[in-house]
N, C-alpha and C positions, 0 to 999 in steps of 0.2 A: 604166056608172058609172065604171068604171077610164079610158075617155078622158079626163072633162071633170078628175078626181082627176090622173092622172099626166099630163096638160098643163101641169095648175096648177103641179104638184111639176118638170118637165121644165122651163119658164118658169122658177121662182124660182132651181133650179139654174143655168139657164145664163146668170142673173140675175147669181147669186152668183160663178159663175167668169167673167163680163165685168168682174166690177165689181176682182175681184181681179187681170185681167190689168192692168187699167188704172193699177191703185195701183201694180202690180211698171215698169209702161213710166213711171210717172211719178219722173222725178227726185228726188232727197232735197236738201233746204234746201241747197241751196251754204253752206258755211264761210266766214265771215265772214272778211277777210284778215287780223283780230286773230285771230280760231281758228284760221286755217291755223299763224299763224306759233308761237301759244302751242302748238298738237298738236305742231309741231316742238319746242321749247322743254323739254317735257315730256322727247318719247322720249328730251332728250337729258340731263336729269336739272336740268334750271331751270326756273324759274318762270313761272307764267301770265303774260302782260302784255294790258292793256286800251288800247283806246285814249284818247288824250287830244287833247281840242280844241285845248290847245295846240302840242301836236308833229303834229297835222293840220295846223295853218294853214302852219306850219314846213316840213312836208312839201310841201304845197300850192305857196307860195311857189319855194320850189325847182324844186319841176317845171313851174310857169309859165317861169319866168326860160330853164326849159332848152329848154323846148317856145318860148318867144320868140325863144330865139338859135339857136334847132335846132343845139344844144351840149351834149353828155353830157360835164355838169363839175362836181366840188364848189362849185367857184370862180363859178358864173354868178352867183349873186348875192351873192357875199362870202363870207366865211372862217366855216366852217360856228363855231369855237370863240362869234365873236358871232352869229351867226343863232340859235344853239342858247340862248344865254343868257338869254331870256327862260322857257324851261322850268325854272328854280330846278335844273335836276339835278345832280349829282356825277359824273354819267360819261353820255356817250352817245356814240351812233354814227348813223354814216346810211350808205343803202346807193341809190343808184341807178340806173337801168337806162333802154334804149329797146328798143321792138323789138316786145314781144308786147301785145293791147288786151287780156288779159287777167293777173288777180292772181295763177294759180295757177300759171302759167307763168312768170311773171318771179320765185316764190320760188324755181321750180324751177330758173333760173341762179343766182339767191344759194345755193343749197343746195349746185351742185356747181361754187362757185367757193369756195377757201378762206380771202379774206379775209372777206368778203360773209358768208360762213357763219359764222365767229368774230364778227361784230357780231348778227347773229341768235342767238347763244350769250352775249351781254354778259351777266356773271353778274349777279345780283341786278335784271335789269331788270325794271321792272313798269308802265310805259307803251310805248304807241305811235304814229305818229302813219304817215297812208300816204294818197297822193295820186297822182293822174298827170295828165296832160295833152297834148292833142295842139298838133302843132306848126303852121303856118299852114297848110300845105297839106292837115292832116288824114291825113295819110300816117303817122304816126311818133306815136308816146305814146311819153311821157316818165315814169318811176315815180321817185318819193323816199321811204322811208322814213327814219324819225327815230326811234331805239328808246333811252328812257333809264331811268336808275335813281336812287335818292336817295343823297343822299349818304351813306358809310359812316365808324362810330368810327374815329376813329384806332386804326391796328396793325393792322386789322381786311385792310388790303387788299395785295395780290398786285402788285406793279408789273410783275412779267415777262407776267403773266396776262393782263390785262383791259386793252381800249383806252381812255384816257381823256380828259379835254376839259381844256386847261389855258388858263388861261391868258396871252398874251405883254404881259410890263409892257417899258415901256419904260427902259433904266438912267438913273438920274441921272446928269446929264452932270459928267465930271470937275472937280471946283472945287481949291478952297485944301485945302490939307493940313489933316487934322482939327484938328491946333492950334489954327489960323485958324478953325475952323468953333466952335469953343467962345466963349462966351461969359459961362459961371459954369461954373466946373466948382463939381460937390457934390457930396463922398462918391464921387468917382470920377466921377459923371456929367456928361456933356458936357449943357447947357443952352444 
């Protein structure tokens, strides 16, 4: 009696501790490269940020452009203040990289590079956007990150503190003396 009984129980055991070696050898959900970089964000006393479709495509773009010219450069496809302008943001940064075909490694040189690192800390961010691309020969990925925030009240913001996106007007070209430049004056103002 105790054979066919403690077979059965010796089976479901060794049932029960395969089935839990397997779960311990099985990987946990990789971190999304918006979790990786919000887990960092946190410990570092800022906000979660999510990704955005918009600042993927942005990101994207970029890493095409660099992965096309096999060129690590803000510059590959123009001057990030307008590539970035279509994200509506009040401040952003971009961050990118060649080198490694994986996400958790390429935060892990922004992390221990300190400008790279202070745009992964842009305060109040709460988009993100993150893309890569390989280069023609498939030897080389290309990463762009695009991390931004909304715009803040006036008085509200830090100038020394936080990297921001401005942007370059062009001056009016020097004319006639204001004199000349009036036409009614009223109550003081030039018309």
């Amino acid at each position: 009696m105790m054979g066919t009984r403690g077979t059965m129980m010796h089976g479901v055991a060794g049932g029960l501790i395969a089935g839990l070696l397997l779960l311990a050898a099985t990987p946990a959900r990789a971190e999304s490269p918006a979790e990786q970089i919000s887990s960092f964000r946190l410990k570092h006393g800022e906000v979660r940020v999510v990704r955005d479709s918009t600042l993927d495509r942005i990101a994207m773009d970029q890493a095409k452009a660099m992965a096309g010219k096999d060129d690590l450069s803000h510059d590959a496809l123009g001057p990030f203040n307008r590539r970035v302008a279509p994200a509506g943001a009040g401040r952003a940064a971009e961050n990118i990289a060649y080198g490694y075909d994986n996400f958790e490694k390429t935060l892990g040189q922004w992390i221990d590079s300190s400008g790279h690192r202070k745009n992964l800390l842009l305060h109040n961010a709460s988009r993100v956007g993150i893309a890569s691309a390989k280069n023609a020969s498939g030897k080389r990925t290309y990463w762009a990150m695009v991390i931004a925030g909304d715009y803040e009240p006036k008085g509200k913001r830090n100038k020394d503190k936080e990297p921001l996106v401005a942007v370059k007007r062009e001056a009016a070209p020097a004319s006639k003396p204001k004199s000349t430049n009036c036409h009614v004056k009223l109550l003081g103002l030039c018309i």
